[in-house]
N, C-alpha and C positions, 0 to 999 in steps of 0.2 A: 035395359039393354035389348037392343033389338033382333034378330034373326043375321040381318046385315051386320052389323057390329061382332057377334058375335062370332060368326062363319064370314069371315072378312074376305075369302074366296068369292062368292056369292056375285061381288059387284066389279070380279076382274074383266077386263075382254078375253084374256086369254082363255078362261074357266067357260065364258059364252060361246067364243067362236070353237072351244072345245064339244061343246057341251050341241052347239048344232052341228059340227062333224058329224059328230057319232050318230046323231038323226040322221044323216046321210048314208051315212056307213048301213042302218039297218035298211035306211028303205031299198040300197042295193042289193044287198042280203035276202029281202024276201022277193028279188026279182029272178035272184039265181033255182038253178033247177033242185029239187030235196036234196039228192043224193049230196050236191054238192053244202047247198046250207048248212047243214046239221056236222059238217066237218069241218070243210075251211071259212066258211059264212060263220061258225062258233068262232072260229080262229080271231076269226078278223073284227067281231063284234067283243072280244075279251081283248087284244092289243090295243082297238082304241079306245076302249073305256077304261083302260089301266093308264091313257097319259089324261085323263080326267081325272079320276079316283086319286094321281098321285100327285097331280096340283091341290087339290081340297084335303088329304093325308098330310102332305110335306106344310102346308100353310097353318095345320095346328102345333107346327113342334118349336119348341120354346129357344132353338137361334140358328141364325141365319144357317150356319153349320150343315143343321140338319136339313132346313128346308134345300138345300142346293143340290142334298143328293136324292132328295124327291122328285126335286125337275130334272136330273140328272137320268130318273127310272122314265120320263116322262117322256123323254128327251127319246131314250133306247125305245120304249115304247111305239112312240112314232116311227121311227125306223122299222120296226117290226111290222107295221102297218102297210109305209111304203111297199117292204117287200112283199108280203101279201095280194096286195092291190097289182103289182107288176105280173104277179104269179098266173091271179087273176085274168088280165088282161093277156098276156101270152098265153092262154088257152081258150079265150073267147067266149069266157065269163065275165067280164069289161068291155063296153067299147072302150074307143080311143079316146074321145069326146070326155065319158064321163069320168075314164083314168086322167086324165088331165087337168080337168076340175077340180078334181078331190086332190090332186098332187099339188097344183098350187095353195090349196085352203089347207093342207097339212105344211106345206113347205112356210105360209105364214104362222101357223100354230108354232112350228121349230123357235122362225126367227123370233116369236113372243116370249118364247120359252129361255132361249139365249139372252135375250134383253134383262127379260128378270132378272136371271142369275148375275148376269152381270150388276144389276143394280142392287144387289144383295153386299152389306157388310163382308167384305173379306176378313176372315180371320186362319 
């Protein structure tokens, strides 16, 4: 069994286009000034690697049940992010440009996120 097979996350888009977010998210982060990194730049680099962690978390648990309230933490996650990012950008630690960017590429992560669950066994 292979690495793929096994961590069946691995070959989502949503775990990818997760997974380059968050590369985004740092290289923002080390643009910002110290004082700020080390507080809301931790902030902001821990909410979106928590709707990663809890895509690859929720995909090991044995039924759909569980996995939905993983996407579910994944889901509020992201939300935690946007506001962040807004927070960001109304004090002129964002442009506008790159707050937008990233709002569209988290607003696709959402809908990815919505789809799945929806495609998930209701029980």
């Amino acid at each position: 069994m292979s690495k793929q097979d096994e961590f069946r996350f691995l070959n989502w888009s949503v775990y990818k286009d997760t997974k380059i977010f968050c590369r985004l998210i740092i290289d923002v982060m080390r643009k910002m000034p110290k004082h700020v990194q080390y507080d809301l730049g931790s902030q902001l680099i821990r909410s979106s690697t928590s709707i990663l962690f809890n895509i690859a978390e929720g995909s090991g648990k044995s039924s759909d049940q569980d996995f939905k309230r993983f996407l579910n933490i994944s889901i509020g996650s992201a939300y935690e992010t946007m506001a962040h990012l807004d927070f960001l950008k109304d004090n002129g630690f964002l442009k506008l440009e790159e707050f937008n960017d990233l709002s569209r590429k988290l607003m696709d992560i959402c809908r990815q996120l919505g789809g799945f669950k929806k495609s998930l066994k209701m029980k």
